[in-house]
C-alpha positions, -999 to +999 in steps of 0.1 A: +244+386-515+233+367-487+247+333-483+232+306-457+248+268-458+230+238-465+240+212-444+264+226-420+245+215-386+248+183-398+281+182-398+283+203-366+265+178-351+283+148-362+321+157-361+315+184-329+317+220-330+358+224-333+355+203-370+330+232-377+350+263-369+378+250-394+349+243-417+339+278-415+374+290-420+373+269-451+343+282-465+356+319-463+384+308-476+362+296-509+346+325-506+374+354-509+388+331-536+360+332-559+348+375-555+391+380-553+404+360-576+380+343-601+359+374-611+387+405-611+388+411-640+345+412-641+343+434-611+362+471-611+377+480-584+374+444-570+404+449-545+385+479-528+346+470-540+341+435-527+337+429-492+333+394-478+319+392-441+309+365-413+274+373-410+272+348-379+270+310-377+269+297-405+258+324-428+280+350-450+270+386-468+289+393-495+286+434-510+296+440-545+299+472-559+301+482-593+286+445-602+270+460-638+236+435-638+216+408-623+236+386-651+270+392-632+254+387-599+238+355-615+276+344-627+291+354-595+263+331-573+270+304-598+307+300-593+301+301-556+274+272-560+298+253-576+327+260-555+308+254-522+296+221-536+331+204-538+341+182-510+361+198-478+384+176-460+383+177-423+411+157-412+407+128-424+368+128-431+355+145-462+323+164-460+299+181-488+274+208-482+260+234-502+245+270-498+213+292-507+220+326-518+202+354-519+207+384-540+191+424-538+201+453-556+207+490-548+191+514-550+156+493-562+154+472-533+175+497-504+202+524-501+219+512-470+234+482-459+211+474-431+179+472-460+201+456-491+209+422-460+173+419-450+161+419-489+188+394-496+178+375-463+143+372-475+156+360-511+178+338-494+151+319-472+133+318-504+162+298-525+161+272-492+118+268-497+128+257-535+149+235-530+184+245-516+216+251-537+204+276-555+199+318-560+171+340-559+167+373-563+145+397-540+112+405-552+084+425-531+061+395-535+090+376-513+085+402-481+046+401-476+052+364-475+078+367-452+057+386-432+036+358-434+056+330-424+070+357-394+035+355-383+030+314-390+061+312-371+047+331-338+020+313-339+034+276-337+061+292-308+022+306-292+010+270-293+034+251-273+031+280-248-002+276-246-001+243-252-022+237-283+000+206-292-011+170-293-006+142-302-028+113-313-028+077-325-033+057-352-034+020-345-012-010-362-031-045-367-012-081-363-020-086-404-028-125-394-055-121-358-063-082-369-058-073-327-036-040-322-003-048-320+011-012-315+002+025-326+021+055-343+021+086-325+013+115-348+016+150-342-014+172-344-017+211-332-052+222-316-052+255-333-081+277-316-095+289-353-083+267-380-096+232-365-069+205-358-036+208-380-016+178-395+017+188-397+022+193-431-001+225-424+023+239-400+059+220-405+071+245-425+069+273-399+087+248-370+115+249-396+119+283-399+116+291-364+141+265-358+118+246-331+123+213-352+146+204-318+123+216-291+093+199-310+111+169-313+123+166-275+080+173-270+070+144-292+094+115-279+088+130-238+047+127-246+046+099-259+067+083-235+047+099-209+012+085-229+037+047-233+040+050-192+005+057-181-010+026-204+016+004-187+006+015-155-028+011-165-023-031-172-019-019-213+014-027-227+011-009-261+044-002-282+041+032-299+064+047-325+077+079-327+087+099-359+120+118-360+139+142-376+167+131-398+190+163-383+179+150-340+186+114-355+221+122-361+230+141-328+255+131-307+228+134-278+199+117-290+201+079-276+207+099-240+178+121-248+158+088-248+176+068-221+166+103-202+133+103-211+125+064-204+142+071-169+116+100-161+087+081-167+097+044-159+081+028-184+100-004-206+118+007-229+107-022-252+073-002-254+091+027-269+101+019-311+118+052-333+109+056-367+130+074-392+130+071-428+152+052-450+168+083-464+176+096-431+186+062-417+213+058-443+221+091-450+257+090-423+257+052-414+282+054-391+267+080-370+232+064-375+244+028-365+262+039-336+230+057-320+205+029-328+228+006-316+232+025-285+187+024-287+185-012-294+206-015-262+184+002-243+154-021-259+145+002-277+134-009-315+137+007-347+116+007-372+122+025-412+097+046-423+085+053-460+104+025-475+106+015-512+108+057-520+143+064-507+174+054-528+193+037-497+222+014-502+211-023-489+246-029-478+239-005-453+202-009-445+216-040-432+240-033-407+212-010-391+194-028-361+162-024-374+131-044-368+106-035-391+103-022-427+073-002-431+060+002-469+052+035-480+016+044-487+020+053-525+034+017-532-001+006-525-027+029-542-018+004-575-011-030-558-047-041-568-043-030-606-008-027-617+016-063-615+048-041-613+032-026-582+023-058-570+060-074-576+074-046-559+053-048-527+056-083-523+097-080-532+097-058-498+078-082-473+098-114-490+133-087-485+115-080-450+108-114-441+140-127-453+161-102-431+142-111-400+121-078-402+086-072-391+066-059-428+044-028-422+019-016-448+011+019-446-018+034-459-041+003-464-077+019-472-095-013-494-105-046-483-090-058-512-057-042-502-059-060-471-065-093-486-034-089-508-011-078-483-023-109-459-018-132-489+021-119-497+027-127-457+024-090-448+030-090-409+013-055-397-005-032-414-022+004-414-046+026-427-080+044-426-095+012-436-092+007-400-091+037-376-077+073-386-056+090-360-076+093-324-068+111-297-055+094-262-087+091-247-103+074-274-072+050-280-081+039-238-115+031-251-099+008-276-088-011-247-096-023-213-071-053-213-042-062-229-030-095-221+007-101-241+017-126-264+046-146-247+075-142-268+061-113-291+061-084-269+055-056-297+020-078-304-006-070-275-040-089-282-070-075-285-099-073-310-108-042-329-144-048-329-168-031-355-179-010-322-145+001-319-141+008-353-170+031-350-147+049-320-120+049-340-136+067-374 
């Protein structure tokens, strides 16, 4: 059995690396409970046929001998899903996490140690692609597409080598003069045979290669970079940067930006973060601290996919946020369905009433437009007016931007129906 944790960076990252060593001891602890204690009297021998190791970090093996079937592994991964899932008090802070387990079998899937870990290893990644907190066992389907995602993985590592990564923009319209008020950075990977990649085509293989860090740190430094050279250029245009829920919570992060800002002297009030509502509620006292810390830089925030997380309002509150931007699939029914409706204009009144900035995401009708402008919508989004461009074709947007006095995230300037041709 292979056993990876779910959620244990998280807390490394949040309570320091001395919280997570006693977490660790904990979880073995757990661990030799359940194969010593709980299944004894299931296993023969369990005394001298169980052996429970620290595979490194956060990860465990676990080989059972003797174990009778795939139904006593299955009971055995069970209790140790269930066990893992209760709360571990650190001091005085109590933490949850969870674990993906991976099971193979000797001799059908190896006859030596060294074969039976990387079968379970493969299962194991397998469990985390479905979901988490859960077991799987190895299958030979599993290792071709391991092999494949081994590859996938190489690749993406390739690309920022080579640099193949870029990013490009989609613009954000003042919902009451329709001039660009700001633009979302996107990430988009030049790949040399498959065309341009979103990041949905690739994501999955950052993950695994655990380059969601690195890729992160590329994102926020380019587009600060791309924020500079506009200024410098007589354009003051805010863009947004997506990022991860894990870098979010890092102890690091709001000196990672103040770093970043510093290297490229731009204002920092040019620069807005954008992280989901999940993610920005998910360890409030963390996340308030760091965009506090932002905010106090200039920095703004803004929450990203809202109306589709479950967050508490209590806390959503207490974040220094400065815009609420709606989640695309609360529109695709706005123009047919009143519960849709109701719930779209609940947000921008909620918005509104809170002192936020409403963003509508994925607006692709003129109709769609004309709602949201009716319910007092302030910005909004969508293919309806430009898809993602690159850099260069943003500049063409724009050959002035004087400000707004008093509204420095709105920068005026018409997009034309010639620049909406640019733009598509």
């Amino acid at each position: 059995m292979f056993i990876d944790m779910d959620g244990f960076k998280q807390v490394n990252d949040a309570l320091g690396h001395s919280q997570g060593d006693k977490l660790l001891v904990l979880l073995a602890e757990r661990l030799k409970m359940v194969v010593r204690h709980d299944f004894a009297d299931q296993i023969e021998g369990a005394d001298t046929n169980v052996v429970v190791a620290r595979f490194g970090g956060d990860e465990f093996v676990i080989f059972v001998a003797n174990s009778g079937s795939g139904n006593a592994a299955q009971k055995l991964a069970n209790r140790i899903l269930r066990i893992l899932a209760d709360p571990f008090q650190l001091g005085s802070k109590s933490v949850q996490i969870g674990a993906s387990i991976g099971v193979a079998f000797a001799p059908d899937h190896g006859d030596d140690f060294r074969e039976l870990i990387r079968k379970a290893d493969v299962a194991m990644y397998q469990a985390k692609t479905l979901g988490k907190n859960r077991c799987e066992f190895y299958r030979e389907a599993l290792l071709e597409a391991a092999r494949e995602a081994e590859r996938e993985e190489n690749e993406v590592r390739e690309a920022m080598a080579r640099g193949e990564l870029e990013l490009y923009f989609q613009p954000l319209l003042d919902a009451r003069t329709m001039e660009i008020c700001s633009a979302e950075a996107l990430l988009r990977w030049n790949h040399p045979k498959r065309g341009v990649l979103s990041p949905c085509d690739f994501f999955p293989a950052i993950k695994r290669s655990n380059l969601t860090a690195a890729i992160d740190e590329w994102v926020i430094n380019s587009a600060v970079s791309k924020i500079a050279e506009l200024e410098r250029a007589g354009i003051p245009l805010m863009i947004a940067v997506n990022v991860s829920p894990n870098r979010l919570e890092t102890l690091e992060f709001p000196s990672l930006i103040r770093s970043v800002i510093g290297r490229w002297k731009c204002s920092p009030q040019l620069l807005q973060i954008e992280a989901t509502e999940d993610a920005a509620v998910s360890n409030p006292q963390v996340n308030l601290r760091n965009l506090g810390k932002l905010t106090d830089l200039g920095v703004s925030i803004a929450i990203d996919d809202f109306g589709t997380g479950y967050s508490n309002l209590a806390n959503l509150i207490m974040l220094p946020v400065s815009r609420l931007k709606i989640d695309r699939s609360l529109l695709k029914d706005i123009e047919h369905r009143p519960e849709a409706y109701v719930l779209v204009q609940t947000i921008i009144s909620l918005a509104n009433s809170l002192g936020f900035h409403s963003v509508a995401e994925g607006v692709e009708t003129e109709r769609q437009m004309q709602i949201l402008q009716s319910m007092g919508c302030d910005v909004l989004q969508g293919f309806l007016f430009s898809r993602p461009i690159t850099f260069e074709q943003l500049k063409l947007l724009h050959h002035s931007f004087p400000g707004r006095p008093g509204r420095p995230e709105f920068i005026k300037n018409k997009l034309t129906p010639a620049n909406r041709r640019v733009a598509a």
